[in-house]
TIVO-542338 format. One record per atom (N, C-alpha, C): residue in one letter; x, y, z. Coordinates in steps of 0.05 Angstrom, whole numbers, plus 32768, in hexadecimal, padded with zeros to 4 digits. Layout:
! residues N
AXYZ ...
END
This chain:
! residues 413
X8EE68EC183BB X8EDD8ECF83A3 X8EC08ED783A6 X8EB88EF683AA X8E9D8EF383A7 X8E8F8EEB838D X8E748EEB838D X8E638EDE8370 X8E628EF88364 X8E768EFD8351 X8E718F15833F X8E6D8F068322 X8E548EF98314 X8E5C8EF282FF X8E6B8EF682E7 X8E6B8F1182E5 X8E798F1782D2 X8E9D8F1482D1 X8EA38F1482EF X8EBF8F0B82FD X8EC88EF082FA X8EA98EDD8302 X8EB28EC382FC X8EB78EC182DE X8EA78ECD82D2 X8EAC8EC082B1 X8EBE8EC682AA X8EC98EE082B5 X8EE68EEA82A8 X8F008ED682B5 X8EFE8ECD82D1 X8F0E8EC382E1 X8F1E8EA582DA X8F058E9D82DC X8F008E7B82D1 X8F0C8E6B82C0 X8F068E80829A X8F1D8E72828E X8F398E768290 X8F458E8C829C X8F568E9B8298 X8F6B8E7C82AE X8F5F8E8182C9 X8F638E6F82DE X8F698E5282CC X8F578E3F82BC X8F618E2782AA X8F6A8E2F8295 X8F738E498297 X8F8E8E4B827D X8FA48E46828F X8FA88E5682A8 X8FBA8E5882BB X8FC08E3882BC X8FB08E2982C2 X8FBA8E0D82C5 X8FC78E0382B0 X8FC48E04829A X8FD48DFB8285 X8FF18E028277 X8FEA8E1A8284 X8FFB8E308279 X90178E1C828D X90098E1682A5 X901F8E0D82C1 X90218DF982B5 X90128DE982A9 X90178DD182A0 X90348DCE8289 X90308DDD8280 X90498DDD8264 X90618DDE826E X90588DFF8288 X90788DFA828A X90828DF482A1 X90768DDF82B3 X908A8DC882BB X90948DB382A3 X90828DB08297 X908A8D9C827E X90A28DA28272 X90A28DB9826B X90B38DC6825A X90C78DD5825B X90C78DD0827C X90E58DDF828A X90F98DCF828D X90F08DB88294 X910B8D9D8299 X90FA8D87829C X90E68D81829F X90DA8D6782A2 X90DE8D558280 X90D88D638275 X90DC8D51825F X90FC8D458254 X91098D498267 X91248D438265 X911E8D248263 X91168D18827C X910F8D00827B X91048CEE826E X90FF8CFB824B X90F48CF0823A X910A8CF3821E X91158D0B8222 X91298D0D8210 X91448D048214 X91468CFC8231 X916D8CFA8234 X91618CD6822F X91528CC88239 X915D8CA3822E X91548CAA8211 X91418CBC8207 X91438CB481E5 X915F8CC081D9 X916F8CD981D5 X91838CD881D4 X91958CCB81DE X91998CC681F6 X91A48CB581F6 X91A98C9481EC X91998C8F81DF X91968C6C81CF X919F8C7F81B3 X91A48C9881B1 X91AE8C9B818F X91CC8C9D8193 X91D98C9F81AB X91F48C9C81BA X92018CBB81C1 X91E68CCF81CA X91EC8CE781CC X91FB8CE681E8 X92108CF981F6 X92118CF58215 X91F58D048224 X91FD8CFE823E X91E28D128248 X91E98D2B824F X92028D318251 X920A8D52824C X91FA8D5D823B X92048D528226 X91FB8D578203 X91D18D5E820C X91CE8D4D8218 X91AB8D508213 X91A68D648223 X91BC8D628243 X91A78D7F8255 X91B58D998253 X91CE8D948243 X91CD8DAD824C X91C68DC88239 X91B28DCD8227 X91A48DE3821F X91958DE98236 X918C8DD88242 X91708DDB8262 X91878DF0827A X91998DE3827A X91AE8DEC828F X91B98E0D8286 X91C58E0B8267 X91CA8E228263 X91B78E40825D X91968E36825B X91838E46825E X91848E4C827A X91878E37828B X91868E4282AB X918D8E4E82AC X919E8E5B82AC X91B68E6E82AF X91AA8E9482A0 X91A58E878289 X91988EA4827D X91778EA58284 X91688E968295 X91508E9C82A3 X915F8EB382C2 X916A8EB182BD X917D8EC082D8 X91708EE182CF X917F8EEA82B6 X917F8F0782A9 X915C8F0A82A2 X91598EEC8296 X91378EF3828A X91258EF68292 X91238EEE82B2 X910E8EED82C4 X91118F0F82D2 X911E8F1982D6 X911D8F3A82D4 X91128F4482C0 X911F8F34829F X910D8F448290 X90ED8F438284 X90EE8F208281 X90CA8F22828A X90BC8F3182A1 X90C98F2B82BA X90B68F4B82C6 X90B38F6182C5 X90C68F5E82B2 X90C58F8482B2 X90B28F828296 X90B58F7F8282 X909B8F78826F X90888F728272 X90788F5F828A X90618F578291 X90638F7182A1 X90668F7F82A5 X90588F9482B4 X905F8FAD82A0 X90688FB3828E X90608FC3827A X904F8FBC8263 X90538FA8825E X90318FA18240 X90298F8F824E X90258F838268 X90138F728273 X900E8F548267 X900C8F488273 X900A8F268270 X90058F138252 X8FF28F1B8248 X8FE88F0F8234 X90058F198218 X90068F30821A X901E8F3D8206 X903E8F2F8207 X903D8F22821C X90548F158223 X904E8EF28225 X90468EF18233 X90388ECF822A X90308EC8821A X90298ED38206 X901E8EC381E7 X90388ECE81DA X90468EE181D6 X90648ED681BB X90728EC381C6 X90758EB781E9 X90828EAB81F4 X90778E9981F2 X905E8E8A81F3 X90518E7281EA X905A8E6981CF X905E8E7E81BE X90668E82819A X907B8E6F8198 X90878E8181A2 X90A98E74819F X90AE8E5D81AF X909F8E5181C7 X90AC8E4081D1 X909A8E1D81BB X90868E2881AF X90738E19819D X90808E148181 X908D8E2A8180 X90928E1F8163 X90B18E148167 X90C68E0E8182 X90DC8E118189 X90D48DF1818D X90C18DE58198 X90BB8DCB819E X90BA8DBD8187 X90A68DCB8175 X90A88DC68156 X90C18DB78148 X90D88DD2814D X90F98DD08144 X91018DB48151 X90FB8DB0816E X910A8DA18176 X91058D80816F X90E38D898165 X90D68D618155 X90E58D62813A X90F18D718130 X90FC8D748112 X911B8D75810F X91248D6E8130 X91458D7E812C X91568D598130 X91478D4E812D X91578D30812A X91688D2F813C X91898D23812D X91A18D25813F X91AE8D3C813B X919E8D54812E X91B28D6A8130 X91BB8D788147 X91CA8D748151 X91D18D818170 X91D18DA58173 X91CC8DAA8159 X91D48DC6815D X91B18DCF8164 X91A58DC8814D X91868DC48149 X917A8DBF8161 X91798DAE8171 X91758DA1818B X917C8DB38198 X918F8DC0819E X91978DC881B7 X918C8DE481B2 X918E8DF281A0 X917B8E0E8194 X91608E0E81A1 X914E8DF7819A X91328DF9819E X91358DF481BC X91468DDF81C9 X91388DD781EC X91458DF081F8 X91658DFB81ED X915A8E1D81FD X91478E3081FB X91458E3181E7 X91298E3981DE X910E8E3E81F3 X910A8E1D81F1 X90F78E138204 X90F58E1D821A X91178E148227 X910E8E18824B X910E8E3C824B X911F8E4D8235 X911D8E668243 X91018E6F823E X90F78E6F8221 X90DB8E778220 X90C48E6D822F X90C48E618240 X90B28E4C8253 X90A98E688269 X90C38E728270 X90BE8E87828A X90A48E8C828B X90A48EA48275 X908E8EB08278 X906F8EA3827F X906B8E88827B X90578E758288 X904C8E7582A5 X90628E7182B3 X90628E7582C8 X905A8E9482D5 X90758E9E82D5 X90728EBE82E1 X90598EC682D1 X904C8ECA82B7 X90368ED682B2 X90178EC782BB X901D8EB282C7 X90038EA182D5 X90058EA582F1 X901F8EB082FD X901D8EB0831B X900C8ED3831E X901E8EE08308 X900E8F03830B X8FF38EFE8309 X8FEA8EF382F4 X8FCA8EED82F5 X8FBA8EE78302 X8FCB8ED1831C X8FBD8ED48330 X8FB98EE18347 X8FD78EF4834C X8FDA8F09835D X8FC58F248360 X8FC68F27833B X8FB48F438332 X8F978F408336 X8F898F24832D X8F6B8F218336 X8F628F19834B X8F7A8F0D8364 X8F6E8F058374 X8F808F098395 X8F6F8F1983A5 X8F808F1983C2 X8F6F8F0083D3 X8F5D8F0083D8 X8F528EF583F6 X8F4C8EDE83EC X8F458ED883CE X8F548EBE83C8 X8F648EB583BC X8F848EC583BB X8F9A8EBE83AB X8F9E8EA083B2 X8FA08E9983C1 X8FAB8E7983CA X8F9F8E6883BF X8F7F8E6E83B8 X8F728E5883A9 X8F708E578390 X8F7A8E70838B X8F898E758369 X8F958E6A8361 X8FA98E758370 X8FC78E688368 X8FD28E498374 X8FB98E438384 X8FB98E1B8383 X8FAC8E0B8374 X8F958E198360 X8F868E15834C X8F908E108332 X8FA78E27832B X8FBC8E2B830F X8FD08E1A831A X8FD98E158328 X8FF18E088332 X8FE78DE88336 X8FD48DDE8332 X8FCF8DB78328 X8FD28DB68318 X8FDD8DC68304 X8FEC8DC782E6 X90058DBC82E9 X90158DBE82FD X902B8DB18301 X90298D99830B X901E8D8B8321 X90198D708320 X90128D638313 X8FF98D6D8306 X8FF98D6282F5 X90018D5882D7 X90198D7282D2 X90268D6582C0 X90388D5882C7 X903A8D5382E3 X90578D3882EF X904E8D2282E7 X902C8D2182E8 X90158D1282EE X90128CFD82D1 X90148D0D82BC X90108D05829C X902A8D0E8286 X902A8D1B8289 X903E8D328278 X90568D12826C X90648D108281 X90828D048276 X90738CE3826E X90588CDB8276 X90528CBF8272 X903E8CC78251 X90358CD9824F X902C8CE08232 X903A8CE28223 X90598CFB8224 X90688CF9820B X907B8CDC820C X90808CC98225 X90888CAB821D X90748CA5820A X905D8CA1820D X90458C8D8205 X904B8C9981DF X904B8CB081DE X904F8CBA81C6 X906F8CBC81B6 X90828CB681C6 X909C8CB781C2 X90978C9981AF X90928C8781C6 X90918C6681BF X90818C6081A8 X906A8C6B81A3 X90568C678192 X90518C73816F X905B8C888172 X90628C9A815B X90748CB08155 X90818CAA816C X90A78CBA8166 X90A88CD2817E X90BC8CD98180 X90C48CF08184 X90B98D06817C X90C48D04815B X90BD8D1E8150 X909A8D1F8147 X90928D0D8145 X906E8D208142 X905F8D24815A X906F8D128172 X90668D1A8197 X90718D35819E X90858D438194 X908A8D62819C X90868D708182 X907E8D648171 X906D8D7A815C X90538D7A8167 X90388D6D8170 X90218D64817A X90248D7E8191 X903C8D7C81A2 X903D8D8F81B8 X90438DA981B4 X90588DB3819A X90578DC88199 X90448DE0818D X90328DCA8180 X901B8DCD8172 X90068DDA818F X90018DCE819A X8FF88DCE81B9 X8FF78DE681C1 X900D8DE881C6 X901D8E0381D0 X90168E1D81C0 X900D8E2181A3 X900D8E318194 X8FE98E378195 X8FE08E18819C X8FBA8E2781A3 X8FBD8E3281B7 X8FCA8E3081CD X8FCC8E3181EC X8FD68E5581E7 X8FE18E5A81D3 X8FEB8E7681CF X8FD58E8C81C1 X8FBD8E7981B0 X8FA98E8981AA X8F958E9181BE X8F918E7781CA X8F7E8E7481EC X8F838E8E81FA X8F998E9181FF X8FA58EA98214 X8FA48EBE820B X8FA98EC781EB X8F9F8EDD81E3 X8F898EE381E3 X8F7A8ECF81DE X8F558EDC81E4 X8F538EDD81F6 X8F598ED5820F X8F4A8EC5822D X8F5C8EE98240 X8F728EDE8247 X8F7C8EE8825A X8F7D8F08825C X8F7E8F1C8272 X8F808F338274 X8F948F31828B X8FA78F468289 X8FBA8F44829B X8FA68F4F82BD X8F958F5B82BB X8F878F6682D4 X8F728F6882D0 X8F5E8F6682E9 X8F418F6C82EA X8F3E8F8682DE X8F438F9E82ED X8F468FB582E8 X8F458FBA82C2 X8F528FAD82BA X8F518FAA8296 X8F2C8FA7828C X8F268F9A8297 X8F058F8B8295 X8EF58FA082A2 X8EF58FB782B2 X8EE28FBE82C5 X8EDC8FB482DE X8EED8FA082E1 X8EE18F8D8301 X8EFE8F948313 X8EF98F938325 X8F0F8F90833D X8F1B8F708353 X8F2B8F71835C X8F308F568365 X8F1A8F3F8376 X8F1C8F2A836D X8F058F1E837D X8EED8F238370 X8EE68F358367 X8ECE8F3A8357 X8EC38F4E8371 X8ED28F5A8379 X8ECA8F718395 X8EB98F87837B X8EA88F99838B X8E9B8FAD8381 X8EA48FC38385 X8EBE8FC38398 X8ED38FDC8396 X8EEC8FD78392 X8F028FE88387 X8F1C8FE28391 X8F2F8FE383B1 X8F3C8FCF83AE X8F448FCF83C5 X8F598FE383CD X8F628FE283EA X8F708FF483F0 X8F8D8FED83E4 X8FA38FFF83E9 X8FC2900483DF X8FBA900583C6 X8FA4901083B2 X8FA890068397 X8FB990208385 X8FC39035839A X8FCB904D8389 X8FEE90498390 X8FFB9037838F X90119026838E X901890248376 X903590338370 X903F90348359 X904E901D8356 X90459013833D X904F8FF68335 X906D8FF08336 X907C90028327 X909F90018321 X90AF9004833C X90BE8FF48341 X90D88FF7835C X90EF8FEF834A X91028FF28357 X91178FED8352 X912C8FD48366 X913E8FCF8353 X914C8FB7836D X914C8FBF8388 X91558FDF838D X91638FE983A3 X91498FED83AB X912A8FED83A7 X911D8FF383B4 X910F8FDA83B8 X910E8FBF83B2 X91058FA683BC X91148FA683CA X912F8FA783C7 X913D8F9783DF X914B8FA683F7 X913C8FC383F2 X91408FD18403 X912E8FC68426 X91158FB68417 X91078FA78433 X91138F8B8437 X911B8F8E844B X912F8F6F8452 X911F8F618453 X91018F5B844A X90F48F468446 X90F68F37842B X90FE8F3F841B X910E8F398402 X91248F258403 X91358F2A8411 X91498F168416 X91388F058421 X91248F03842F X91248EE6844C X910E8EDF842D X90FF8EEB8416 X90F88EDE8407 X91048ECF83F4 X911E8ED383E7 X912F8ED283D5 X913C8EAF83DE X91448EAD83FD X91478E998412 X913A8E88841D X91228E918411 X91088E828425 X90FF8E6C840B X90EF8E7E83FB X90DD8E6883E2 X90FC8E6283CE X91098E7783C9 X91288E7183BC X91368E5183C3 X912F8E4983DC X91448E3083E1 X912A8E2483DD X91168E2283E3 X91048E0A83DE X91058E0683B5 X91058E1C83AF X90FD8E1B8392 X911D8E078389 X91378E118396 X914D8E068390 X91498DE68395 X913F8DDA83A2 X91378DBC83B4 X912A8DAE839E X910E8DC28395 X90F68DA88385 X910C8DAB8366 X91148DBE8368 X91278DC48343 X913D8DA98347 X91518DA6835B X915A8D8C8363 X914C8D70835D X913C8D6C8377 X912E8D5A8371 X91208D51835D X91138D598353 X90FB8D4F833E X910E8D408325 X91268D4E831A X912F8D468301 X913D8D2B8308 X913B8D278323 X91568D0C8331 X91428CFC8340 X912B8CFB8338 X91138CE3834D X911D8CCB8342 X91148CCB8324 X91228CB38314 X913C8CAC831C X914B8CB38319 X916D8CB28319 X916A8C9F833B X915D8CB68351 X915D8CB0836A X915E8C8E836C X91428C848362 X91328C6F835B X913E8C5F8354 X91588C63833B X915E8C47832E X91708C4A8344 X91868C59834D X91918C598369 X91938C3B8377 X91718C418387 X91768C2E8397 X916E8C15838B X91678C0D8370 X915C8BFA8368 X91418BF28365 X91368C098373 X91178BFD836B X910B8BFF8354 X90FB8BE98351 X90EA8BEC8330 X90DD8BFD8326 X90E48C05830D X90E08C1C8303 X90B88C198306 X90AC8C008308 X908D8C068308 X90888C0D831F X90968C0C8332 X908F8C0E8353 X90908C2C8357 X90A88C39834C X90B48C5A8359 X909B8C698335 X90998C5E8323 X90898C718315 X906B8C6F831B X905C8C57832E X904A8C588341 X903E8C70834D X90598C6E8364 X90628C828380 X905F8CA1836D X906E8CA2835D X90728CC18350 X90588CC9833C X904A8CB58335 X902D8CBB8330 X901C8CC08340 X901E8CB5835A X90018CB58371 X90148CD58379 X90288CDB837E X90338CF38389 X90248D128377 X902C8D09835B X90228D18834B X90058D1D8347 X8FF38D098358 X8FD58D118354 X8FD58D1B8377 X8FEC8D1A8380 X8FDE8D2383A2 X8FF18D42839E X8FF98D4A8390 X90018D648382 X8FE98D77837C X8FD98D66836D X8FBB8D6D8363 X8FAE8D818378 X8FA68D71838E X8F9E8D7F83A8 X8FB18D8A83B8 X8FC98D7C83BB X8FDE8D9583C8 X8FDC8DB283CC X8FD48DB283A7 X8FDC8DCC83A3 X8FC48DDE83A6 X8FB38DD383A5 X8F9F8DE683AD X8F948DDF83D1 X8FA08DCA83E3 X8F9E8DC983FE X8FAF8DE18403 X8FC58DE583FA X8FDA8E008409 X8FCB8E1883FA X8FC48E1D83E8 X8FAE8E2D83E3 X8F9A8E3183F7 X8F8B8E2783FA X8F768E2A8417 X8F8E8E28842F X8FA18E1E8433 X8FAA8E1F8446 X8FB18E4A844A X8FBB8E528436 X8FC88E688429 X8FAC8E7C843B X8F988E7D842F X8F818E86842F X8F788E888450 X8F818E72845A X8F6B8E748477 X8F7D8E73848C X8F958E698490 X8FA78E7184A1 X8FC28E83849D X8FBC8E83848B X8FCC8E9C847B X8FE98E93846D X8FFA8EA08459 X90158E968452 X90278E99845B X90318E9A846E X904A8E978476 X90488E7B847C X902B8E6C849C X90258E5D84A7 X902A8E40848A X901A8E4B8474 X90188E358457 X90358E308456 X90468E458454 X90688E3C8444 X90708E27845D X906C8E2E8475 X90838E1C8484 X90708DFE8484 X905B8DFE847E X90498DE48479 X90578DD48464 X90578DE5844D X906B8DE18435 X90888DD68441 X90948DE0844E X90AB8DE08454 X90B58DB98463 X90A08DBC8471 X909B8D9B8481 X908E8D87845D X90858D8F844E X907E8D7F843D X90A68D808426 X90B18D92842D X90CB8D89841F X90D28D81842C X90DE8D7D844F X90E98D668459 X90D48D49845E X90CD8D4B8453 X90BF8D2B844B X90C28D268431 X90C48D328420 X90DC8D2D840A X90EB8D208405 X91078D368412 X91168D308416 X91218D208427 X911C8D16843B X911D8D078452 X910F8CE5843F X90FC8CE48433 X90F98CCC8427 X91078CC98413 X91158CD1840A X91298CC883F0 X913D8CC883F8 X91468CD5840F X915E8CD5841A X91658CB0842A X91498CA98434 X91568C958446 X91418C778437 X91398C808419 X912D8C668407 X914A8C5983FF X91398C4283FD X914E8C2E83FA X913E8C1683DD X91488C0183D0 X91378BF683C8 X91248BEC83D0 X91098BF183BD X90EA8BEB83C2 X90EE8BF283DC X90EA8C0383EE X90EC8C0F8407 X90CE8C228407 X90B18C0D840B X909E8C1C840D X90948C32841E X90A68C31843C X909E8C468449 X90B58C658442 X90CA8C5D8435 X90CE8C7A842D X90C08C848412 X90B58C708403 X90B08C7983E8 X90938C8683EC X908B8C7F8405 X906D8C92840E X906F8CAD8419 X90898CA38425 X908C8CC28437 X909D8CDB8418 X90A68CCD83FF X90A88CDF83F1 X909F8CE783E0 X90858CCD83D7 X906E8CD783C9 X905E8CF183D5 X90628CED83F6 X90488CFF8404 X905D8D1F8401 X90738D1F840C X90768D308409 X90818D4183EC X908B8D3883D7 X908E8D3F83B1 X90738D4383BC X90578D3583B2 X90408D3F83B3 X903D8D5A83BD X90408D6683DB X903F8D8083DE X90508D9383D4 X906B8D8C83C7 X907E8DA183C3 X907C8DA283A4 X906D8D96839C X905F8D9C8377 X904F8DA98380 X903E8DA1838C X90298DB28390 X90288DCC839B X90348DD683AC X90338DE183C2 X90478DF583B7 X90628DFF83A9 X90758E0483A8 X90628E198395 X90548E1A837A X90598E30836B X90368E338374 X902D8E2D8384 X90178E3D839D X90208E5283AD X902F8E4A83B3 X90398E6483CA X904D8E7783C3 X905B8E6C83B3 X907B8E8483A5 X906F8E9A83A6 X90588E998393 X90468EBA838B X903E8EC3839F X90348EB483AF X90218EBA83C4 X90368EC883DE X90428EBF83E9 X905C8ED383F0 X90668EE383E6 X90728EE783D9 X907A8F0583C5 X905F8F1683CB X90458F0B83C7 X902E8F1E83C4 X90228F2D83E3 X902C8F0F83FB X902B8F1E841C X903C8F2C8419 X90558F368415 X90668F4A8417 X90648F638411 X90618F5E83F1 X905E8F7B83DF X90408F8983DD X902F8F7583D4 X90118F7683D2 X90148F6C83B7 X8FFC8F7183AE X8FF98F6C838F X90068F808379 X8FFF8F9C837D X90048FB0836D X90278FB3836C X902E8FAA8381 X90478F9D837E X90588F8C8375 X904F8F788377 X90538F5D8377 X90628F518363 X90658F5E833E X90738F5A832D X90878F6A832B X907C8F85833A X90988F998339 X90AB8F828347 X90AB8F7B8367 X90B48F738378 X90BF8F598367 X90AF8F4E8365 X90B78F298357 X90CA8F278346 X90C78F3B8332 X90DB8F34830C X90F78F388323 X90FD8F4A833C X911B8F438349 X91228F2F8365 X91028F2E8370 X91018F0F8379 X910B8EFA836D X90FF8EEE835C X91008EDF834A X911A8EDB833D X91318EEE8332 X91448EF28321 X91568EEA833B X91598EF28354 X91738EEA8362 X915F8ECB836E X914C8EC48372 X914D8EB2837F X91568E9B8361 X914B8EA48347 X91548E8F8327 X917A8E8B8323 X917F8E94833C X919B8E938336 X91AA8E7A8347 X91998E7F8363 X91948E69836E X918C8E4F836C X916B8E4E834F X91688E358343 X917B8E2C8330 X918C8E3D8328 X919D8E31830E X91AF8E1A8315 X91B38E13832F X91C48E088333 X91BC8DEE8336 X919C8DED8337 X91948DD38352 X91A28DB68339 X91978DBC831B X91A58DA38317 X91BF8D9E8315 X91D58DB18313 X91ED8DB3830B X91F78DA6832E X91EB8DB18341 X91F08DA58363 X91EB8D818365 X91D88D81835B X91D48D698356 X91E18D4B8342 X91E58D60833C X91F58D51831A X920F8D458333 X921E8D5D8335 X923C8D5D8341 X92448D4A8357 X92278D4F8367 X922D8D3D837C X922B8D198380 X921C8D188366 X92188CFF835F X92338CF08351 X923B8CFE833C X92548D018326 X926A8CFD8341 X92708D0D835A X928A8D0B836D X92858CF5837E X92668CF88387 X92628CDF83A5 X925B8CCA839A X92528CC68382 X92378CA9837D X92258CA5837A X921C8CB78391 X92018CB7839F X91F98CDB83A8 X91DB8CDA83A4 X91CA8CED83B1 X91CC8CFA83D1 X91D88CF183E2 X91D18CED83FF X91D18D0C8406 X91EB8D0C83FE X91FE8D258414 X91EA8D3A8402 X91E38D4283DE X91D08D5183DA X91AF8D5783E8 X91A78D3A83F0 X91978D428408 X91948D4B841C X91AF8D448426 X91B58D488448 X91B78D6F8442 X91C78D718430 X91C78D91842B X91A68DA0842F X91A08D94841A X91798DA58416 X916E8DA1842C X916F8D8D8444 X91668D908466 X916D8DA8846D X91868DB58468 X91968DCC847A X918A8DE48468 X917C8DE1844E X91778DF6843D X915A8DF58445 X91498DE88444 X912E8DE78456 X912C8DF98472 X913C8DE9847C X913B8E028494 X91488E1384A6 X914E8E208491 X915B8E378489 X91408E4E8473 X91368E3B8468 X91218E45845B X91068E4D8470 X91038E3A8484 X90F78E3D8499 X90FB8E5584AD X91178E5C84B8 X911C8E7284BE X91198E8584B2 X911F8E8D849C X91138EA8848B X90EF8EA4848F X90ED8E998481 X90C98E928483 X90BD8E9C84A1 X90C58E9C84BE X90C18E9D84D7 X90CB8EC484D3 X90DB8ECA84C8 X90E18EE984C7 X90CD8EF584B7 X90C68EEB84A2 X90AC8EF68489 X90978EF8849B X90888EDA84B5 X90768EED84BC X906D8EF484D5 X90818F0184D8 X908C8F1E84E7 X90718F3284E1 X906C8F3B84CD X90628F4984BC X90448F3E84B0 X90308F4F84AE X90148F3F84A9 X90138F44848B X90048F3F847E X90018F3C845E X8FF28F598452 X90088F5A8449 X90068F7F843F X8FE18F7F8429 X8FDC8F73841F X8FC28F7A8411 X8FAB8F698426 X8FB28F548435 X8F918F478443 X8F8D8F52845B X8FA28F658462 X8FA38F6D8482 X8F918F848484 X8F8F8F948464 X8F798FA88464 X8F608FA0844E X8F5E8F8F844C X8F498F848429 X8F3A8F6B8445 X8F338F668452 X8F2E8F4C8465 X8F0F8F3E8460 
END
């Protein structure tokens, strides 16, 4: 970033909105499951009953994630992230007020996970649009929003579950959510260009900038680099969507103490912190393709340590703290940041809202894969042994992406 002050001041808050913004919605996509399925569950709900509004939003994030991009790129970011902050704030609200109503409950947490999207996809554009030569340290900067809500998030709304209920701990949050929706209306601009300034705080615009924004399916995926992206960050995204909701589950598994593995998944969650902005600088100086397959070795250490933990088994619970640590971290660092070597920037949402929609068809499944194979075998195993063969496989596409040098740094340097 050069020193353009007026860039930094505009940049800065926008960037610790981006983190929060990340913050909610890992929270608020499925992590908080783990706080709501044992409290329903002690009212004698099943756990069908609790996940599946989360599951059946999956499914319609499929259609929605086409249509938030196509909206963030006609009224631009802030116009779409703040009614979507709205509704998912006052939906949290519903859900501290909806008791044992099942209908009530299950209204608001669809609610939740579908209105969440726009969090994400409108914090990854934000960092696409303001920033090339340092997108990586952008988007590893907004993205410790996710570790760190691995980090606090589900041990605050316990601390508040236990202490003063349910319902005034997701009223407190949806309340949250609703300043977090005024913040972004003052703060955020979908582009420099909006402000007078250009990316980086450069004193010119960069080159490709006369790139018409709109494509169509047949014309993303008319570049076969589309598919090897859809295959590439698509199966990793399918892996951490698996994993993360089944660490616990993993854990009581083999018997180890619940203080030992929520330890491990805390020190993971603060080495997420830096993860995500190490593959950021990684992104930046040896470039992204080189960052994903880095990534790629941090999911088989993952997976490979949960696969072969056993009770209190300290040397796998390091090797899957170290590697969860990079694939929180590291995973919604680079998604953008690939899509953005491909297309460029001025691309990049055209390209993404159908990136994104076939590879979300792909995530819909990771818990339902998970669920099944546990429900037929017992056990986790054979779902791991799978995500090894989906890793790399992800690795091969990744090795075809760079083929090809990075469509905006190859001429902006």
């Amino acid at each position: 970033m050069e020193k353009n002050a007026s860039f930094q001041k505009r940049s800065i808050p926008m960037l610790i909105l981006g983190v929060f913004l990340m913050y909610f919605y890992s929270g608020l996509q499925a992590d908080h499951l783990n706080v709501l399925t044992p409290y329903y569950q002690k009212l004698g709900w099943l756990a069908t009953t609790i996940t599946n509004p989360v599951t059946w939003a999956g499914f319609v994030v499929i259609p929605a994630t086409l249509l938030v991009g196509t909206l963030l790129l006609k009224f631009g970011i802030p116009k779409v992230v703040v009614p979507s902050a709205v509704i998912v704030g006052i939906s949290t609200i519903c859900l501290a007020f909806s008791g044992q109503n099942v209908v009530a409950y299950s209204i608001s947490l669809f609610c939740m996970r579908l209105f969440i999207l726009p969090f994400q996809m409108g914090t990854f554009m934000l960092c696409t649009n303001w920033f090339i030569k340092s997108r990586g340290r952008a988007l590893g900067m907004v993205v410790t929003g996710s570790p760190l809500c691995t980090a606090t998030f589900i041990a605050l709304l316990t601390i508040g579950v236990n202490g003063i209920g349910l319902p005034k701990t997701y009223l407190i949050t949806g309340i949250i959510i609703l300043v977090l929706a005024a913040l972004v209306a003052a703060t955020i601009r979908t582009s420099p260009e909006d402000v007078g300034l250009y990316p980086d705080g450069a004193s010119d615009a960069p080159e490709h900038e006369a790139v018409e924004p709109g494509m169509s399916f047949k014309e993303v995926f008319s570049n076969g680099d589309a598919w090897l992206l859809v295959f590439s960050l698509g199966l990793l995204q399918f892996c951490i969507t698996s994993i993360m909701p089944f660490f616990v589950v993993r854990m009581n598994m083999t018997g180890s103490t619940p203080a030992l593995f929520l330890a491990f998944l805390s020190a993971a969650a603060i080495g997420g912190l830096f993860a995500s902005n190490f593959f950021g600088f990684l992104d930046d100086k040896i470039g992204t393709v080189k960052a994903c397959l880095a990534l790629c070795a941090a999911y088989l250490l993952a997976i490979f340590g949960l696969l072969f933990m056993g009770k209190n088994t300290i040397p796998a619970l390091i090797v899957a703290a170290v590697g969860i640590a990079g694939i929180t971290g590291g995973t919604g660092t680079l998604h953008p940041s690939i899509t953005a070597y491909v297309y460029g920037r001025k691309k990049y949402q055209a390209a993404n809202r159908w990136i994104m929609t076939v590879q979300a068809v792909i995530m819909a499944f990771g818990i339902y894969f998970m669920s099944t194979i546990l429900d037929k075998t017992g056990s986790l195993n054979l779902a791991y042994k799978i995500m090894v063969v989906l890793v790399v496989i992800a690795v091969i596409c990744l090795l075809f992406i760079g083929r090809k040098p990075d469509f905006d740094r190859q001429n902006n340097a």
